[in-house]
N, C-alpha and C positions, 0 to 999 in steps of 0.2 A: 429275491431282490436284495442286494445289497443293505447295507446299512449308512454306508459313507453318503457326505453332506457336502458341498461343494462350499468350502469357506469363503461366509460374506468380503471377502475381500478379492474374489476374483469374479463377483457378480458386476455386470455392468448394467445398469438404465439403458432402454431403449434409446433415448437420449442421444448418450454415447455411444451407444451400437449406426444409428443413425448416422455420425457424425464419423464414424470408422467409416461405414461403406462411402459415404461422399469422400471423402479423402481416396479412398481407393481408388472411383471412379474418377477422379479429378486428375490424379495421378497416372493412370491407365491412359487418361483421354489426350494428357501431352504426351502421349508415345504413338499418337494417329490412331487411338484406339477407340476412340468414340463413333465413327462410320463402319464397325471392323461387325460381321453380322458374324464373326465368329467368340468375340467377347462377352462371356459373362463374370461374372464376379460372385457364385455362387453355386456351391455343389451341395445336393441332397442326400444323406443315405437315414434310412430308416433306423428307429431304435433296434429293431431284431437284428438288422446288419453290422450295428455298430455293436451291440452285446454280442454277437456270435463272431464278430472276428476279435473281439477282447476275450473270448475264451478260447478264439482258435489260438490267438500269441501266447496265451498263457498255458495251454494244453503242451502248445512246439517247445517252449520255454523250457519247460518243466522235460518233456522229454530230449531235451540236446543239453539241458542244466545249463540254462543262459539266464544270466538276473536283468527282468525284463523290468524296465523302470517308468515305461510311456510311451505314448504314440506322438511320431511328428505327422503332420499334414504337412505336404507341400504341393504347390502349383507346379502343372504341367502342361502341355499342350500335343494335342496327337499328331503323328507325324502326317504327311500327304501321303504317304504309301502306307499307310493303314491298312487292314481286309475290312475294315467297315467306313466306306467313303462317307457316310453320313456324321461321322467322328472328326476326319483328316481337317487339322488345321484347328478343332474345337477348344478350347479352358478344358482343363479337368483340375481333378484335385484327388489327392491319392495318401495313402495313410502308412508309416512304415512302424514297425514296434524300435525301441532306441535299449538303451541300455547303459548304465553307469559308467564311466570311464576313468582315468585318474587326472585328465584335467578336467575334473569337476564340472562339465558338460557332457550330458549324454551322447552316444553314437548311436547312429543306426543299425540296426541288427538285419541285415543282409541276408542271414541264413533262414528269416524266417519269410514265408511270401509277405509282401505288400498286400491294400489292397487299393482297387478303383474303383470304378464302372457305379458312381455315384449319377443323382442325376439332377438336371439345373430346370425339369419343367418343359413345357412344350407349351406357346414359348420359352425360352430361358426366362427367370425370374433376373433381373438388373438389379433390383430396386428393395433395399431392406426395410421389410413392414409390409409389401403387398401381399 
């Protein structure tokens, strides 16, 4: 296991985690999103999955010699022609490795896979703290 510490200043109180997802959902809900039985606001993946794809980025990394600086998350939504109809039309939320650039913002590193196939619960979890 690592040694690295996640500096007290990107720790937030439930509080304010609380007070992130209601703004999300608030915001979501004036987009017609509050009746939508495909909206959640929350994707799961397990500690094994997140360490094993931060060693997958870092293993690809290392062999294509790409200076991998971080993962972005970003929201997605699966299409209707999907092969798993139980997906089509779902939130998701998907993770790419990024990479240092020279306007001083990371880019995403393309050559390396993504990943997805997180999961929100059955039913989806809405609601931060249940």
């Amino acid at each position: 296991m690592s040694d690295y510490k996640t500096p007290k200043e990107k720790l937030i109180s439930s509080e304010q985690a609380l007070e992130l997802n209601e703004c999300y959902k608030a915001k979501q809900n004036s987009f017609g999103a509050e009746n939508d039985s495909n909206f959640s606001c929350s994707s799961w993946y397990s500690l094994e999955d997140l360490e094993g794809y931060i060693n997958y980025v870092k293993q690809q990394a290392l062999q294509k010699k790409i200076n991998v600086d971080g993962i972005r998350f970003y929201f997605g939504v699966y299409p209707e022609n999907t092969n798993d109809k139980t997906k089509a039309g779902q939130n998701t939320m998907f993770l790419c490795p990024t990479s240092p650039s020279v306007e001083n913002c990371s880019k995403d590193v393309t050559s390396i896979s993504a990943m997805n196939f997180g999961s929100t619960g059955n039913p989806p979890q809405n609601d931060y703290g249940e």
